[in-house]
GUVEX-782757 format. One record per residue (C-alpha): y, x, z. Coordinates in steps of 0.02 Angstrom, whole numbers, plus 50000, padded with zeros to 5 digits. Layout:
BEGIN
     py     px     pz
      Y      X      Z
...
//
This chain:
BEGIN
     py     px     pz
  57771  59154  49372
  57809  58969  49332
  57908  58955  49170
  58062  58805  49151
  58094  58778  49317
  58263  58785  49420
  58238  58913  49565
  58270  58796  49703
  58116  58739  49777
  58083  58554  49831
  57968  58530  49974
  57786  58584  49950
  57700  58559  49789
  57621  58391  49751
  57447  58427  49740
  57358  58306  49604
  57183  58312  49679
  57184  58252  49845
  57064  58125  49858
  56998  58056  50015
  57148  58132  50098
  57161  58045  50280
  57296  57894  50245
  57450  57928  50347
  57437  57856  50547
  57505  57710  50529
  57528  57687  50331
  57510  57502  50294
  57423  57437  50134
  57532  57467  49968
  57593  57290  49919
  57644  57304  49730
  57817  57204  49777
  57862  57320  49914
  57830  57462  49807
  57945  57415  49663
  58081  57338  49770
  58099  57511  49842
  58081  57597  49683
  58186  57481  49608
  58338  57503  49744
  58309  57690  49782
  58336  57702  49573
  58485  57628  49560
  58559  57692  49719
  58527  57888  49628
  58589  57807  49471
  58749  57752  49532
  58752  57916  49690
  58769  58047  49551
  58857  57978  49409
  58710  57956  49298
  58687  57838  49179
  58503  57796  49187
  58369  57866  49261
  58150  57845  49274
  58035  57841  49398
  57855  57916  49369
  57710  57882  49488
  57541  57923  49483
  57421  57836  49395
  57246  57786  49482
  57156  57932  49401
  57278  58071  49445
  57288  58126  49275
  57450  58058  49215
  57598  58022  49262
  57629  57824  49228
  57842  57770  49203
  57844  57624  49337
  58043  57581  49349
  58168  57624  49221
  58380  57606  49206
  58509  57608  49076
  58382  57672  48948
  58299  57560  48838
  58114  57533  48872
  58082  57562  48685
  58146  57730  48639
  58043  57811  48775
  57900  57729  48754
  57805  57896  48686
  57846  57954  48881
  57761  57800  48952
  57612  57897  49024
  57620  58088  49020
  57480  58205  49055
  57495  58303  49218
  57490  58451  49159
  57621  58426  48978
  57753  58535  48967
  57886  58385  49001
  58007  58427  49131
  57945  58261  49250
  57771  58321  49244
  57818  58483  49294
  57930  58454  49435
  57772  58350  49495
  57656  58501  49481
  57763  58649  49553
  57866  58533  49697
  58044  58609  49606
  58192  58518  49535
  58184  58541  49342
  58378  58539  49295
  58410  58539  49102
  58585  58559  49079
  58611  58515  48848
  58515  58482  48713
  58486  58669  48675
  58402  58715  48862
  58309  58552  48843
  58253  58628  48668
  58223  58805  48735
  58117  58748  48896
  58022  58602  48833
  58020  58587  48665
  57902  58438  48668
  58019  58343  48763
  58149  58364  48637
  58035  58324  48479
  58015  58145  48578
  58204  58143  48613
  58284  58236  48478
  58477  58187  48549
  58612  58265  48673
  58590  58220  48856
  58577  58319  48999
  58421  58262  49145
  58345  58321  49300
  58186  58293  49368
  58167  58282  49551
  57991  58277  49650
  57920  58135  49734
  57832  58213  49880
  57816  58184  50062
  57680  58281  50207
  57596  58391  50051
  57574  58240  49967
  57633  58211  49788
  57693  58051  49725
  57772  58057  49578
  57927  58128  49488
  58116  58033  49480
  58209  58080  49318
  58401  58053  49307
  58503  58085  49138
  58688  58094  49089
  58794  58088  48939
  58765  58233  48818
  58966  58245  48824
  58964  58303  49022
  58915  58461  49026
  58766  58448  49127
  58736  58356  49287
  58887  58362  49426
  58902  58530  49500
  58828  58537  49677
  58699  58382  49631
  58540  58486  49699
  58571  58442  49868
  58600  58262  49826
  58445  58241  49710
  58330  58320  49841
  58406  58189  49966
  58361  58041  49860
  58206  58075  49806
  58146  58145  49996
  58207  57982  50050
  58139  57886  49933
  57958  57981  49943
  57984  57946  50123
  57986  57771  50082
  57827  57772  49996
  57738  57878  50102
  57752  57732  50227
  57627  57636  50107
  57510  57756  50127
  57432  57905  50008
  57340  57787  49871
  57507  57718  49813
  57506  57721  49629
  57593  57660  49458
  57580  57479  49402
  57510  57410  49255
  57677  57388  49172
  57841  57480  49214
  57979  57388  49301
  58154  57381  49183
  58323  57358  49288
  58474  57279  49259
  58626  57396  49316
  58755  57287  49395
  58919  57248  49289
  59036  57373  49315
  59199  57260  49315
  59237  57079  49366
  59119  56975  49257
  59193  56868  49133
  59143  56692  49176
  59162  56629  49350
  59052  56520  49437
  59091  56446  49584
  58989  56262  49686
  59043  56136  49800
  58975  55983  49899
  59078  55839  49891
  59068  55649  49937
  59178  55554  49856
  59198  55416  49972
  59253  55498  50124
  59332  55644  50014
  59251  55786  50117
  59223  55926  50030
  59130  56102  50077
  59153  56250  49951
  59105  56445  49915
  59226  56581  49915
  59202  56598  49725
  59269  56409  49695
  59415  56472  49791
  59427  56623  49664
  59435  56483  49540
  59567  56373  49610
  59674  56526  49657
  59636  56499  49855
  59614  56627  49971
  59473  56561  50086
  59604  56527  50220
  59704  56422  50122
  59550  56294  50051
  59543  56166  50198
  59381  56064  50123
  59508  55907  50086
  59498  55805  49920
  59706  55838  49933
  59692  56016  49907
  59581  56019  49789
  59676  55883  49668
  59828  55983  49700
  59768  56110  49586
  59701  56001  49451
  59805  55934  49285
  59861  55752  49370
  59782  55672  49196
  59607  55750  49245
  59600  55675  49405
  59579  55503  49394
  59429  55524  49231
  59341  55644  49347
  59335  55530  49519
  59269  55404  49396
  59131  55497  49318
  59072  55566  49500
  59052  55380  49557
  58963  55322  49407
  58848  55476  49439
  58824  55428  49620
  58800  55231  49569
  58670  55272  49420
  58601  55444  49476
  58651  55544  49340
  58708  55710  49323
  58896  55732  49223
  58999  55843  49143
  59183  55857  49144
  59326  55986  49087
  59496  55978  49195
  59646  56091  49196
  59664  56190  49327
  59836  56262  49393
  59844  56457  49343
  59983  56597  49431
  60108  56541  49291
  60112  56383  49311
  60010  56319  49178
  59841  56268  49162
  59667  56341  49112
  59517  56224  49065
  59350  56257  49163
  59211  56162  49154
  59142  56041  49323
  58955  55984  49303
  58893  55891  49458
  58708  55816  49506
  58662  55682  49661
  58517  55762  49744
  58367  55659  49774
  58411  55501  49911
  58611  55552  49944
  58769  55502  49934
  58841  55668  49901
  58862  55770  49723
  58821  55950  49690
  58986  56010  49586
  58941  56166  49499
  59127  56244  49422
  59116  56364  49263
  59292  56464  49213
  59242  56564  49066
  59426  56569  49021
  59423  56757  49021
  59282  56775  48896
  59345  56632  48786
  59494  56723  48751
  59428  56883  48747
  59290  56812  48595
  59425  56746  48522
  59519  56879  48494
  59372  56963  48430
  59356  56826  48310
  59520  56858  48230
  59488  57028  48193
  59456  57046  48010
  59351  57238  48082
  59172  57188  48088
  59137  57174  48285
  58951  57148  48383
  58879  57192  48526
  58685  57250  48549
  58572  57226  48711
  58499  57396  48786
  58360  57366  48689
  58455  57361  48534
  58469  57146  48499
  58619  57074  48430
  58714  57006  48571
  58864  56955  48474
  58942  56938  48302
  59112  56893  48236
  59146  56818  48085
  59198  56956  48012
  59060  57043  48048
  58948  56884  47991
  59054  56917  47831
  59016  57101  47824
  58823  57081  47853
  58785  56946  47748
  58693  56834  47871
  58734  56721  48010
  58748  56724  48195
  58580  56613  48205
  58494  56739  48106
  58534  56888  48190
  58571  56830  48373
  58428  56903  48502
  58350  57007  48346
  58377  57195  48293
  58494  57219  48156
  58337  57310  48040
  58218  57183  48075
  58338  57048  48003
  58425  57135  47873
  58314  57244  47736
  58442  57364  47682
  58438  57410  47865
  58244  57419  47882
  58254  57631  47828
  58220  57698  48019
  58375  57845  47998
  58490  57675  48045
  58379  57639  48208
  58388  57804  48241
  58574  57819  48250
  58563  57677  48392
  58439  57763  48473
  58546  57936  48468
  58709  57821  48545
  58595  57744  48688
  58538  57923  48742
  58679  58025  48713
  58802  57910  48770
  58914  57975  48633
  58995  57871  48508
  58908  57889  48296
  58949  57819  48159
  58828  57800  47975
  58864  57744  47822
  58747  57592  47725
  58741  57528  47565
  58717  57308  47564
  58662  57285  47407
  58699  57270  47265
  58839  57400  47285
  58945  57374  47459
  58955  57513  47552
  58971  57497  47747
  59036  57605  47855
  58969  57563  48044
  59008  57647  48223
  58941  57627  48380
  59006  57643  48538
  58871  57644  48697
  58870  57620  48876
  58732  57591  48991
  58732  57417  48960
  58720  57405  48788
  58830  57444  48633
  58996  57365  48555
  58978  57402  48360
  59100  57407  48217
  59069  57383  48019
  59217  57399  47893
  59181  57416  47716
  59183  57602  47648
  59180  57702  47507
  59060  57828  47536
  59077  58028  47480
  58943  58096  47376
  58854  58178  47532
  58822  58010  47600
  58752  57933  47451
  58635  58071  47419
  58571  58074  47604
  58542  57882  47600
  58384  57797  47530
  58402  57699  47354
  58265  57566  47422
  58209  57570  47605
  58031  57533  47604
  57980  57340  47669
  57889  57405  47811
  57919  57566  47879
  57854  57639  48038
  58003  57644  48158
  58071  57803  48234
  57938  57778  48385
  57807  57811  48275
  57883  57957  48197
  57901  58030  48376
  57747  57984  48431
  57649  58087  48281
  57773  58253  48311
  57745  58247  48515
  57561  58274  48452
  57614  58397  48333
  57716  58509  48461
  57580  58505  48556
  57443  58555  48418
  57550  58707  48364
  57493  58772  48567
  57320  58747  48556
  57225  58877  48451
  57033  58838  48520
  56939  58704  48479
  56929  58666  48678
  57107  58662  48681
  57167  58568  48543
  57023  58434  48626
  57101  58433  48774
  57277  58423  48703
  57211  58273  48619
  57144  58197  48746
  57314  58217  48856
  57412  58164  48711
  57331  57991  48633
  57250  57916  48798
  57408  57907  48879
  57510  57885  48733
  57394  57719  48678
  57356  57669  48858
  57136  57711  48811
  57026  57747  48934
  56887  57845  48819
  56893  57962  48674
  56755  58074  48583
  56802  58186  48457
  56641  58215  48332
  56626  58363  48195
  56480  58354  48037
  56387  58498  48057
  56226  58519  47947
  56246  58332  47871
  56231  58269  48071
  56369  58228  48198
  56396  58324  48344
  56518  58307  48505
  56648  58405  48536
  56714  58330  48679
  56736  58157  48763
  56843  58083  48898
  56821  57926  48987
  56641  57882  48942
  56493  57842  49062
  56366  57978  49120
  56244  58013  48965
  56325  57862  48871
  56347  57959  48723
  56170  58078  48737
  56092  57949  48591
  56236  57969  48465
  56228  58172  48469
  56156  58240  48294
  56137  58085  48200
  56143  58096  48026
  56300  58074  47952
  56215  57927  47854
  56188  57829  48004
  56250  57649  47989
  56380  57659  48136
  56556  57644  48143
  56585  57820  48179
  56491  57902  48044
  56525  57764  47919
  56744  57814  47956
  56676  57983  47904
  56578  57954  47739
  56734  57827  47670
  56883  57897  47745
  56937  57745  47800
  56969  57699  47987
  56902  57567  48058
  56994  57430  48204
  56878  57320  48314
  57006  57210  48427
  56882  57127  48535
  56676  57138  48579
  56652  56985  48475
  56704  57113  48304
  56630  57253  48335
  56442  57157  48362
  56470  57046  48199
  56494  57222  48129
  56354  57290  48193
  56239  57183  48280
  56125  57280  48436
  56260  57445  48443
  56243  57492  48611
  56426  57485  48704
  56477  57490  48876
  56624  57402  48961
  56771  57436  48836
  56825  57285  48721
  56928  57354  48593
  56899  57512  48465
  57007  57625  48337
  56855  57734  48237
  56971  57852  48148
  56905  57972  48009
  56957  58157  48037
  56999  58227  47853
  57087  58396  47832
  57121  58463  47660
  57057  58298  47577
  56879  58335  47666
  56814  58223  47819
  56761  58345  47966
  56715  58224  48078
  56779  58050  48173
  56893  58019  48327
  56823  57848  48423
  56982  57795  48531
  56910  57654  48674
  57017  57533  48763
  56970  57431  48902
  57035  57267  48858
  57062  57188  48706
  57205  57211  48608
  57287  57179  48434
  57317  57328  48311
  57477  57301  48235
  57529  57379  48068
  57617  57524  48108
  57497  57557  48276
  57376  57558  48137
  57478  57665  48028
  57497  57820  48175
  57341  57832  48232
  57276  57869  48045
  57408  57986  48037
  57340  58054  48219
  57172  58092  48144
  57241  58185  48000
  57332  58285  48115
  57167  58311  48244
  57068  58359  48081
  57198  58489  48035
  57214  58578  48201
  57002  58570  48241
  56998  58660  48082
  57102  58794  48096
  57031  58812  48276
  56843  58826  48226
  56905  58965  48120
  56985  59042  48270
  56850  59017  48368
  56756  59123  48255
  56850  59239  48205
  56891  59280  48404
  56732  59281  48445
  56701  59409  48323
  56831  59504  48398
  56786  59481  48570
  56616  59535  48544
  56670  59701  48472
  56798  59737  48631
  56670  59697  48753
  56525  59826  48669
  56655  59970  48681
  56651  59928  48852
  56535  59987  48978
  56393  59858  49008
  56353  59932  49165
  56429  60061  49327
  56305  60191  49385
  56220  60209  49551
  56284  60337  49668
  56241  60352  49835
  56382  60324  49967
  56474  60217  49844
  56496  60048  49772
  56582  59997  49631
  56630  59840  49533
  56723  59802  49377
  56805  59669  49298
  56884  59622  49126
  56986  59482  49083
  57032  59487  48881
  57231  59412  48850
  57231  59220  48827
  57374  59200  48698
  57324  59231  48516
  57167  59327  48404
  57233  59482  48441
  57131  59624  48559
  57192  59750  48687
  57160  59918  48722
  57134  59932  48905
  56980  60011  48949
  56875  60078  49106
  56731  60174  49142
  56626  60267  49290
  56549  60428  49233
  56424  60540  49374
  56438  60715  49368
  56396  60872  49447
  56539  60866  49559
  56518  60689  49605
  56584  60524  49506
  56761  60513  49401
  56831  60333  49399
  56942  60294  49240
  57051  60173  49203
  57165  60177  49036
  57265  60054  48915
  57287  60107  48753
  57447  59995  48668
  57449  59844  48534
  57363  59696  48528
  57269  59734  48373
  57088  59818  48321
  57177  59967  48287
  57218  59972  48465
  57018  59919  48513
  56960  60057  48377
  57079  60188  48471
  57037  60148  48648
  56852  60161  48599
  56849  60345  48543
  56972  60381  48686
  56833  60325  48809
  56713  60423  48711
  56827  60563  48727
  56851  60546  48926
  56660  60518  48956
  56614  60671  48860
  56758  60790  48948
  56714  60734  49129
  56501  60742  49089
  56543  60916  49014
  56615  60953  49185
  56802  60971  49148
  56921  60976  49284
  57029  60816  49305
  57194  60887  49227
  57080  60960  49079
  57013  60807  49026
  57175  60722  49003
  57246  60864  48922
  57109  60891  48793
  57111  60681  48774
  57310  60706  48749
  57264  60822  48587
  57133  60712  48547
  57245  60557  48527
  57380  60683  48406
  57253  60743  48300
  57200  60568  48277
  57357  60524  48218
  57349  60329  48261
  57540  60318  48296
  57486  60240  48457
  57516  60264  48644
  57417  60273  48794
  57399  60283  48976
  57270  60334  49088
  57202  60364  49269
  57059  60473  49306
  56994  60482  49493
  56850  60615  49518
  56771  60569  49713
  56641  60682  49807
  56538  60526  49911
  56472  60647  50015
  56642  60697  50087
  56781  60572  50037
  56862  60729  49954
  56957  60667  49792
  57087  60737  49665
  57164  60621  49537
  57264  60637  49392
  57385  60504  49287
  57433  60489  49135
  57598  60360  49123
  57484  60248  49224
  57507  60124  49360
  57460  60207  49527
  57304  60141  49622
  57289  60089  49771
  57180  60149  49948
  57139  60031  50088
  57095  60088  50242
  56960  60016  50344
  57059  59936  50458
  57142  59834  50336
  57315  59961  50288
  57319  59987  50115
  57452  60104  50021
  57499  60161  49839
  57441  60319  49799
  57563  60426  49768
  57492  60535  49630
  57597  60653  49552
  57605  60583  49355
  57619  60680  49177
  57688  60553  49046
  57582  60452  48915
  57456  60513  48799
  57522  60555  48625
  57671  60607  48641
  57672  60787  48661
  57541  60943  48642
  57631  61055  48778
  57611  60943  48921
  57543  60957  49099
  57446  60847  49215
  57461  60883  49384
  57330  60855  49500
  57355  60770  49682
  57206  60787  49810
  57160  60676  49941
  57029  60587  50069
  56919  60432  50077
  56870  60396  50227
  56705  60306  50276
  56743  60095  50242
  56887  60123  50138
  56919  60046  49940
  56991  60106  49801
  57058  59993  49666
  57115  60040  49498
  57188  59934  49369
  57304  59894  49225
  57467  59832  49213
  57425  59655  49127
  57364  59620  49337
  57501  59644  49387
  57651  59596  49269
  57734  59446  49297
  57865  59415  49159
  58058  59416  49240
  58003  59513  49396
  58010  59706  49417
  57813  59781  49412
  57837  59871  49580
  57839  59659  49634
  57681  59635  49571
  57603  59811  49630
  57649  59769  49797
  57561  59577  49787
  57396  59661  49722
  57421  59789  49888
  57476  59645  50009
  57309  59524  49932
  57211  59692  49964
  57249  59727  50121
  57230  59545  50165
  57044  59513  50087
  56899  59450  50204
  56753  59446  50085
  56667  59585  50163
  56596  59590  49972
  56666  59725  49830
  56606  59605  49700
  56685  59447  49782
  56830  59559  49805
  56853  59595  49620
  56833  59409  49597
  56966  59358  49717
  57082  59496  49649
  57059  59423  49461
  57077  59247  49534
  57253  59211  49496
  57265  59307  49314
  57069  59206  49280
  57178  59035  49300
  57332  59077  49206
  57340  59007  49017
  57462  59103  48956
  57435  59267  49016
  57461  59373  48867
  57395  59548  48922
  57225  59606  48932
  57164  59643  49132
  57061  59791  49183
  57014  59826  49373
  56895  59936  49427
  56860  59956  49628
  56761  60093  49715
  56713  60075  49909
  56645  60208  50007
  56498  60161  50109
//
């Protein structure tokens, strides 16, 4: 059972690997325009349908293997850059409404937390989201992501329907473009339209001054105070609404324009409701071979006053961009700061300022813009003023204010004495704990590879990436991504004194940055490389030892900066750390894999009239073993199938199951009756005194006859089907588990196997599915049993397994064990 995901299901899932899929009759060829014109008006029609306040849309990238952002709104580009490109298969809410076809509907900060914590390490603020699937005929696009303020409560109640109409539609839309439509190579960034009247008005006419005709827009009529009925395109009308003093100076100055060809500027009163006048602004051109002026009219009336106001404030006031640039500051503010307007206008604050260069400041922005909830932070100017700021966001940007303060003690002590010059920004710092999440899940030394790999080509925009450990003073591949066929067959096991790049990162610690072809052969002239043109070597040290190097590729050249620099060193520390502790694991596991697997059987007997098959799948989460257990035993009276599970996760558990098989093998060759064997194996298990559990099934079958008589122990039932396809649950009268009590009884049920039928017996980790009762998953094993085609017992067993084989967090062992009478 998928984990995270709302319970309403959204069209089919999107598969990821349909390549040469049949293009859709009558798809025409993807033109990039098309595509993110109707991303671009499908997003902000959802934007402004639901009540968000921003909102992403994710498409595929060429490869299939990530998800690429393509069109974003009312979130700056910058603070989700670590969720540019995504992995397919991260646990990130987008990527997993992509994979499973469902809405993923995160309601606060704490479900967010609880479902995917990766996605809140990247986005550690309060907002609610939902993640709607792009898909359309079976055919997965991409995912559309919508977020509101962390203050609402969670999306608008009833949304689902609503969501799945916009995104249908819009992967409708796309579907018309056929089934290779995919990201671009940089996302799209959207301007959401101004929610109120906007503050300077623009309006244009066409007017020749010596007839006086005149032709206007609706918006110069706006201007004048004219309803577009009342503007009659006569020079009379429009000096009647003009200061008499202005009229006069502004004929002349549109004749001299038309006599020397120059464009002019004028300011005029024009008549407002009250009776007085307002000053806009004309400025008028003569196009090319006319007689007639182009009259464009500015009123910025309404934001004039409104700055000033501002600018009597003696409250610190300024606006930011989105994207966090100083829009505006008032002279207070100016005041407050310490700098000018030309210094900070179109800049961030911190990149201006120094005592605003610590990243906790950015990060308070960053909170506002994704929470859409008012913060406030103290700062100390130095030498010793003490500011107190808040900020108050919207989608389209933020309005700040700065007072002086006197901080409490709290404050100070939280604040840094001296920011460093150059700190990483919060970005960075997101960046290196998205990879850090993600470590903490991989235990193997395959899987923290591949959670590398997911994490840093997407995250970097690289196309290749080996990961190398020193083994035996030589370097050796542990995995790769990205490279040509047998590219990298000459580099395996050379010593670790090789002059290369890789194995020199290794020996000094150091990493190493090659921004173009050109650097990397002055560096070392005759290296083979193939088509990449820019390289990060990056040593792998854990503990303060190098392990081995991480070679990062990228496919066009491109400039390192500082604090890219500065992450991916950090990166390799981190890689180093987690390849460590998973070579240990991979050890030690193997250890104790190898002593679960001899207590098992390593082969079923030979009977005549029947066939068996067995299978054993160990759990997938964590070192620790299971207990489960089966075995076939011939005897006298024909041949006893068991199945058992003894419980923990531990060796204990392992050690116990072992001398319990022991036990059963010797009661049932001794020729013990069914009921006997568990009963003496019930003593057994007390005298042993291992505080532990267990349950069993033991099947004794005459393949002459059919005739059988089985027994249970606190053990799932098995399961008979019939050779025309019916198959039941046994119904097997049951004792309780082993170890519990001395005075117990295990009844014995009889019954027949006819010619063509199977038997199938198996443990509960088959057949659990976490949040569903077990009788659910007893009856899917029955309904897949009855339903199987394979004509094989082995292919049977495989099919059977499938599902549980391709889970990766299936955290019981599975034991299955299938007899079929010939």
């Amino acid at each position: 059972m998928r984990q995270g995901v709302s319970a309403d299901q959204h069209g089919p899932p999107a598969s990821t690997a349909q390549t040469g899929a049949t293009r859709a009759a009558g798809a025409r060829a993807p033109s990039r325009e098309a595509v993110d014109r109707l991303l671009a008006d499908s997003l902000l029609r959802a934007v402004r349908g639901t009540s968000a306040y921003g909102g992403v849309v994710y498409l595929r990238s060429p490869d299939h293997r990530s998800l690429v952002l393509s069109t974003v709104v009312g979130i700056p580009l910058h603070v989700i850059d670590g969720f540019r490109r995504i992995p397919v298969a991260a646990p990130l809410p987008a990527a997993e409404a992509y994979r499973t076809g469902r809405t993923v509907i995160l309601a606060d900060a704490e479900e967010t937390m609880r479902r995917f914590p990766r996605m809140a390490v990247g986005l550690p603020y309060s907002y609610a989201s939902a993640s709607i699937p792009l898909a359309a005929a079976d055919h997965g696009y991409g995912a559309l992501m919508l977020l509101w303020p962390g203050s609402a409560g969670g999306p608008p109640p009833g949304i689902r329907r609503q969501l799945r109409t916009v995104a249908n539609r819009l992967a409708g839309g796309l579907a018309a473009f056929g089934e290779e439509v995919v990201a671009g190579p940089e996302p799209k960034v959207l301007r959401l339209p101004p929610p109120t009247d906007p503050a300077t008005l623009i309006g244009s006419l066409d007017w020749e001054p010596a007839t006086g005709r005149l032709s206007a827009d609706e918006e110069l009529g706006r201007i004048l105070g004219l309803g577009p009925e009342e503007f009659d395109g006569r020079w009379a009308t429009l000096v009647a609404r003009l200061a008499p003093e202005d009229v006069r100076p502004l004929r002349a100055a549109a004749r001299a324009a038309l006599r020397d060809g120059r464009p002019f500027s004028r300011q005029v009163g024009v008549r407002d409701h009250s009776g007085g006048y307002r000053t806009v602004e004309l400025r008028g051109r003569v196009p090319l071979g006319s007689a007639h002026l182009v009259v464009t009219v500015l009123d910025s009336t309404a934001g004039a006053a409104a700055a000033a106001a501002v600018e009597r404030l003696r409250d610190g006031v300024f606006a930011l961009h989105p994207d966090g640039r100083v829009a505006y500051v008032n002279r207070s503010a100016e005041l407050h700061l310490g700098a000018r307007r030309s210094q900070l206008i179109g800049r961030n604050p911190w990149e201006v300022l120094p005592w605003l260069t610590d990243p906790v400041y950015e990060d308070r922005y960053r909170a506002a813009m994704v929470s859409q909830q008012p913060t406030a932070f103290l700062a100390r100017r130095p030498p010793d003023h003490w500011l107190a700021f808040s900020l108050y966001p919207d989608s389209y940007g933020v309005t700040g204010r700065v007072v002086p303060a006197a901080p409490s003690g709290e404050h100070v002590d939280a604040l840094p004495e001296a920011p460093p010059a150059t700190p990483p920004r919060p970005g960075a710092f997101y960046h290196l704990l998205q990879l850090a999440s993600a470590l903490t899940e991989a235990v193997t030394v395959r899987e923290v590879s591949e959670c590398v790999i997911e994490q840093i080509l997407p995250g970097f925009g690289g196309q290749e990436l080996a990961l190398y450990l020193a083994r035996d003073s030589r370097m050796h591949l542990v995995s790769q991504s990205g490279y040509p066929t047998g590219f990298l067959d000459s580099f395996e096991g050379i010593p670790i004194r090789s002059r290369l790049p890789g194995t020199e990162v290794f020996s000094s610690g150091a990493p190493i940055f090659f921004e173009s072809p050109r650097e990397l052969l002055a560096a070392y002239p005759g290296i083979p490389r193939d088509e990449m043109c820019a390289w990060a070597f990056l040593p792998l040290i854990a503990s303060g030892h190098p392990v081995g190097s991480c070679i990062l590729g990228f496919d066009h050249a491109r400039v390192f900066t500082a604090e890219e620099r500065s992450v991916l060193t950090a990166l390799g520390g981190l890689i180093a750390q987690a390849l460590e502790r998973a070579r240990l694991y991979d050890a030690e596991f193997a250890l104790a894999r190898g002593l679960q697997q001899a207590l098992l059987p390593h082969r079923l007997p030979a009977v005549p009239g029947l066939t068996t098959a067995a299978r054993y799948l160990p759990g997938t989460q964590g070192m620790e073993i299971g207990g489960d257990w089966y075995d076939a035993v011939t005897t006298p009276m024909g041949l006893c199938l068991v199945i058992g599970d003894v419980e923990g996760h531990n060796v204990g558990a392992a050690a116990t199951m072992g001398q319990l098989r022991s036990a059963v093998r010797a009661f049932t060759s001794g020729g013990s009756a069914p009921d006997e064997v568990l009963a003496r194996t019930n003593q057994l298990l007390l005298d042993l005194d291992a505080g532990l559990l267990a349950s069993c099934c033991l099947l004794r079958i005459d393949p002459a006859t059919g005739r059988a008589e089985g027994v249970r122990a606190g053990h799932l039932p098995p399961l008979l089907r019939h050779p025309g396809g019916r198959t039941e649950v046994l119904a097997l009268d049951g004792g309780p588990l082993l170890g519990i009590d001395r005075a117990v009884h295990f009844p014995v049920t009889e019954f027949l196997i006819p010619p063509g039928a199977v038997l199938a017996l198996y443990t509960d980790g088959l057949v659990e599915d976490p949040g569903s009762p077990i009788e659910q998953g007893i009856d899917r094993l029955r309904s897949s049993l009855a339903h199987d085609l394979t004509g094989s017992l082995e292919a049977l067993a495989d099919r059977l397994v499938g599902d549980a084989r391709g889970s990766s967090h299936r955290a019981d062992d599975v034991a299955l064990l299938l007899a079929g009478r010939d």
